[in-house]
N, CA, C and O atoms as CSV, one atom per row, in Angstrom:
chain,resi,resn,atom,element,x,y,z
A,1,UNK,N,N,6.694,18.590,7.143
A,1,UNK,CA,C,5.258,18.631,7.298
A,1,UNK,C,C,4.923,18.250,8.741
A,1,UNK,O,O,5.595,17.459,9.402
A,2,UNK,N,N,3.927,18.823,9.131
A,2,UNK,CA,C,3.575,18.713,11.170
A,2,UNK,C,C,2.840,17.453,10.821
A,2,UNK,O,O,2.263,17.065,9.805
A,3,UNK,N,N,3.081,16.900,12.128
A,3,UNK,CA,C,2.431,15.388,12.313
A,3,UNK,C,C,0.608,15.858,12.675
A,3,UNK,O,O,0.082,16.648,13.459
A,4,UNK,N,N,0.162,15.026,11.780
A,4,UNK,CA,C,-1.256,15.259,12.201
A,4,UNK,C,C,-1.850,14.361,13.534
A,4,UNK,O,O,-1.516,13.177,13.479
A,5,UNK,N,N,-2.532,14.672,14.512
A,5,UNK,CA,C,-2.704,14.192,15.770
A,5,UNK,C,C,-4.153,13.414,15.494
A,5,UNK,O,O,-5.110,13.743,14.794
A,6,UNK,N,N,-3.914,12.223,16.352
A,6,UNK,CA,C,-5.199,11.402,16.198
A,6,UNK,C,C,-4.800,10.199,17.129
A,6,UNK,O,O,-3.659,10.010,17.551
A,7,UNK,N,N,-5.926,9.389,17.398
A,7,UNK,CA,C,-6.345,7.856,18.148
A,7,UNK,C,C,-6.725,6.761,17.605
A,7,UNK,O,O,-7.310,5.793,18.091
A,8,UNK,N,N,-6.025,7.157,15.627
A,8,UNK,CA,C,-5.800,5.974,15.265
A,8,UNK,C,C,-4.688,5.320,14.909
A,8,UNK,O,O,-3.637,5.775,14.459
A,9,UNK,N,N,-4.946,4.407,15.104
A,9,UNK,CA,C,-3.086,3.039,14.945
A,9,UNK,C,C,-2.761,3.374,13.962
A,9,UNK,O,O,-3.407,3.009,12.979
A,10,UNK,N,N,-1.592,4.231,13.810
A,10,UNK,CA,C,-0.303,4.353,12.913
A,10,UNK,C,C,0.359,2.942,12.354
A,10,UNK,O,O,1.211,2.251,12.914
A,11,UNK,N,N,-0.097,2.791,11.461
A,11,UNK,CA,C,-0.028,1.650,10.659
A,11,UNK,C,C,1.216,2.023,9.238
A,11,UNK,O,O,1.333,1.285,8.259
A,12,UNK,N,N,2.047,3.346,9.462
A,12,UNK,CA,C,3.149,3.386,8.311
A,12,UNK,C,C,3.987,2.104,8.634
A,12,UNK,O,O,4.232,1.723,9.779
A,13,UNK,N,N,4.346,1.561,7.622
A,13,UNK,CA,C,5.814,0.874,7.343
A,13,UNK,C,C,5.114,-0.395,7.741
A,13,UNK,O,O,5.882,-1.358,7.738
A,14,UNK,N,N,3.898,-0.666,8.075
A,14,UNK,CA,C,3.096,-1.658,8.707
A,14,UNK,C,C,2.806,-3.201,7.409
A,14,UNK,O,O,1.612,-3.464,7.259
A,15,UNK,N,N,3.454,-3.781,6.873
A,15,UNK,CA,C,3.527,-4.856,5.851
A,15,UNK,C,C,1.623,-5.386,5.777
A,15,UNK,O,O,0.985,-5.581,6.812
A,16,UNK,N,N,1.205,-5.488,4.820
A,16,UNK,CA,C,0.404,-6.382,5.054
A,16,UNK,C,C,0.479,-8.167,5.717
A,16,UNK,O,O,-0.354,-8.887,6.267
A,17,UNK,N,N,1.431,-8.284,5.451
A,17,UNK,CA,C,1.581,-9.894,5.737
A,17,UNK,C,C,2.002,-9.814,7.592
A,17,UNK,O,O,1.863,-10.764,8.361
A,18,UNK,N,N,2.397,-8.767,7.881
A,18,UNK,CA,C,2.145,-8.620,9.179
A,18,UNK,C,C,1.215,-7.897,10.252
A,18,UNK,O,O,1.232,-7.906,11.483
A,19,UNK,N,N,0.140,-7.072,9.026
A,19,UNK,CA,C,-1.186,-6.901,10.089
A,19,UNK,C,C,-1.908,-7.811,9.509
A,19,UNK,O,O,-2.953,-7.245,9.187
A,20,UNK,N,N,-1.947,-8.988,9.167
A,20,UNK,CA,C,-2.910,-10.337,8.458
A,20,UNK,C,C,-2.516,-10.906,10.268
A,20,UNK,O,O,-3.302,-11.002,11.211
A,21,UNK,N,N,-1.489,-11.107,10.239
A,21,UNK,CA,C,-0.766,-12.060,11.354
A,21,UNK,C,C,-1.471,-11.297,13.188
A,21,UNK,O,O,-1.403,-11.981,14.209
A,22,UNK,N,N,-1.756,-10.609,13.184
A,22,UNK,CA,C,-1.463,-9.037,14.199
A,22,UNK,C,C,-3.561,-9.793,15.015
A,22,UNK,O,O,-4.477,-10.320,14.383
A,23,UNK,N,N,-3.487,-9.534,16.156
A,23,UNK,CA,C,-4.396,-9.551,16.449
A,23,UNK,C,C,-5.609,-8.180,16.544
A,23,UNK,O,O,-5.496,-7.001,16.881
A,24,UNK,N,N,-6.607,-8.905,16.132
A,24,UNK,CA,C,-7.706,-7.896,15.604
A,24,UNK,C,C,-8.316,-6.801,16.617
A,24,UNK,O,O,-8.877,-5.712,16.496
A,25,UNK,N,N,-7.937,-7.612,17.640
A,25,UNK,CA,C,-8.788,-6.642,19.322
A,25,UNK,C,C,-7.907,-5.195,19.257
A,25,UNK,O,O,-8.417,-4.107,19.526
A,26,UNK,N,N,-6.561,-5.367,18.871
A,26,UNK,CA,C,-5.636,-4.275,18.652
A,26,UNK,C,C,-6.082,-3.055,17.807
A,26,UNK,O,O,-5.456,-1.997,17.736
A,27,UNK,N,N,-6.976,-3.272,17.323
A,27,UNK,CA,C,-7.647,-2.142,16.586
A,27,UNK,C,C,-9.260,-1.946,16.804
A,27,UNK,O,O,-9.920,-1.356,15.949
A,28,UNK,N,N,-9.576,-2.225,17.433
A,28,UNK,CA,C,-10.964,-2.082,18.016
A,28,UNK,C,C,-11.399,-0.475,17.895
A,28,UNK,O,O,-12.236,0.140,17.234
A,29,UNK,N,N,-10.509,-0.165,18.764
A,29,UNK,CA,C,-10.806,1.119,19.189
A,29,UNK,C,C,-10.892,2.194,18.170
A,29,UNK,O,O,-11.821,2.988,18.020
A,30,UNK,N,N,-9.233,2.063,17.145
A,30,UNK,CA,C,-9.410,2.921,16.370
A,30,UNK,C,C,-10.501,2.425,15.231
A,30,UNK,O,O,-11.205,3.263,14.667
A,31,UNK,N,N,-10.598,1.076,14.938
A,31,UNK,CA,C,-11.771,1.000,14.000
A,31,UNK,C,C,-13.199,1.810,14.670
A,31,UNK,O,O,-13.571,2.847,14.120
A,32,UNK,N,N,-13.979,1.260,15.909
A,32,UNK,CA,C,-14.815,2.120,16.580
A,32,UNK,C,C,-14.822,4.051,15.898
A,32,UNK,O,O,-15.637,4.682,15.225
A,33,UNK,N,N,-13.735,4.338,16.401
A,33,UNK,CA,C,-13.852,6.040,16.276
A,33,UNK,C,C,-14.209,6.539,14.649
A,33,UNK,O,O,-14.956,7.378,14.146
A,34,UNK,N,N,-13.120,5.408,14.083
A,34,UNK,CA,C,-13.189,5.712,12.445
A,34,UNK,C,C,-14.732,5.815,12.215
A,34,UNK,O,O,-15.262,6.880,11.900
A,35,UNK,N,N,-15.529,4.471,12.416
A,35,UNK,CA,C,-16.181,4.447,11.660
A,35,UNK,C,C,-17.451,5.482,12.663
A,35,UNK,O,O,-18.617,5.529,12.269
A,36,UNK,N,N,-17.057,6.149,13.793
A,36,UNK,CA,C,-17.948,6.940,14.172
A,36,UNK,C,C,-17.737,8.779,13.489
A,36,UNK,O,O,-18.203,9.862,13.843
A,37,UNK,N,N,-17.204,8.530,12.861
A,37,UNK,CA,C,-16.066,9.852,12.086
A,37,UNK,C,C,-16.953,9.442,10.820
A,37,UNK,O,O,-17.039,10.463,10.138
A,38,UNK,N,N,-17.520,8.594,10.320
A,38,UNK,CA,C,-17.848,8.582,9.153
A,38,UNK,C,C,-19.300,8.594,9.383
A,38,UNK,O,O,-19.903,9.363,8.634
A,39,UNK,N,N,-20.061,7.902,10.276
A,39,UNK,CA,C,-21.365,8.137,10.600
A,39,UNK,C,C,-21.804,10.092,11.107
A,39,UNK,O,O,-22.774,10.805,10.849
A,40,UNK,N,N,-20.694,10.289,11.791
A,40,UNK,CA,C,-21.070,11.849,12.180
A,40,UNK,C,C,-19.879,12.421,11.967
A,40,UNK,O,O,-18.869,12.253,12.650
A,41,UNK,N,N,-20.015,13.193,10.883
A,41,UNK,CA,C,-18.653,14.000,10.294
A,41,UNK,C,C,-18.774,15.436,11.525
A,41,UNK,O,O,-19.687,15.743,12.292
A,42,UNK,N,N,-17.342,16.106,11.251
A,42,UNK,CA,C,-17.306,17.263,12.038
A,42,UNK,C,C,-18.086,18.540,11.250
A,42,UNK,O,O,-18.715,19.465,11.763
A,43,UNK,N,N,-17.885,18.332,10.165
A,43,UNK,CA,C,-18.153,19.245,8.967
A,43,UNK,C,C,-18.889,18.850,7.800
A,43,UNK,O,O,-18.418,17.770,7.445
A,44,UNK,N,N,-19.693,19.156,7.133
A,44,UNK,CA,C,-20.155,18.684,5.353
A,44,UNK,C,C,-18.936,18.915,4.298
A,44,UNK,O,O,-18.544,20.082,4.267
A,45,UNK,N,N,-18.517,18.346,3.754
A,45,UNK,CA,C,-17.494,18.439,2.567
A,45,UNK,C,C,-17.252,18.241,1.446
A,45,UNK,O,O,-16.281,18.214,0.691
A,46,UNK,N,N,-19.080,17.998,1.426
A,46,UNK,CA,C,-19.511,18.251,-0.322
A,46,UNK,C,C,-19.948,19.705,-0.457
A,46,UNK,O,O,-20.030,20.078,-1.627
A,47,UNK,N,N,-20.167,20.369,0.225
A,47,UNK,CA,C,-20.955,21.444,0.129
A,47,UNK,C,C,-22.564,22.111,0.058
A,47,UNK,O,O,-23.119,23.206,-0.038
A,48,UNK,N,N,-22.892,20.651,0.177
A,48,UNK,CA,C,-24.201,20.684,0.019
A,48,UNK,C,C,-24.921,20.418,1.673
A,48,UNK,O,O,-24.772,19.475,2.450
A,49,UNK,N,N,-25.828,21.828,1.799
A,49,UNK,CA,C,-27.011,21.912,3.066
A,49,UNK,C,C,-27.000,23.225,3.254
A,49,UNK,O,O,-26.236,24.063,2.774
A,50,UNK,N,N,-28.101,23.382,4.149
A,50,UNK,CA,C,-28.978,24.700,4.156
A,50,UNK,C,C,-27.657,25.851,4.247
A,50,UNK,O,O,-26.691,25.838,5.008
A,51,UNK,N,N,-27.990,26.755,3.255
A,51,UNK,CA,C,-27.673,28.330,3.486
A,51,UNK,C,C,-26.521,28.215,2.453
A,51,UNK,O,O,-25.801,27.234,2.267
A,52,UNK,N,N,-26.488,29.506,1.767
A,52,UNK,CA,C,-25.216,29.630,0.934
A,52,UNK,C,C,-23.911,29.876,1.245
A,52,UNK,O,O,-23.793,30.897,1.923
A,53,UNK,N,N,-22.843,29.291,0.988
A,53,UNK,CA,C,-21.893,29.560,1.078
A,53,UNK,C,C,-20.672,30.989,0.823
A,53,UNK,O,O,-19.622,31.360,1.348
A,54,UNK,N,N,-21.698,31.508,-0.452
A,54,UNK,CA,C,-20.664,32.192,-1.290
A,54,UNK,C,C,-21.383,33.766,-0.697
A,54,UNK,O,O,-20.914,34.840,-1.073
């Protein structure tokens, strides 16, 4: 499977008991983008807004 590309912290194999420990400034950034990805999506992906689809 192709690696999907992005600017947030790759957190696989990442333990919880060691991002508890991990300083928080370290994710600033990707928290920032995330949660600007959720305020302004690229796309609608319920399907719902003006004009039909089908």
């Amino acid at each position: 499977m192709a690696a999907v590309e992005s600017n947030l912290v790759d957190l696989a194999g990442v333990s919880l008991e060691t991002l508890r420990s991990m300083d928080g400034r370290v994710f600033a950034t990707s928290l920032e983008e995330l949660l600007r990805g959720i305020d302004q999506p690229l796309s609608s992906v319920s399907g719902f807004g003006p004009g039909r689809l089908d």
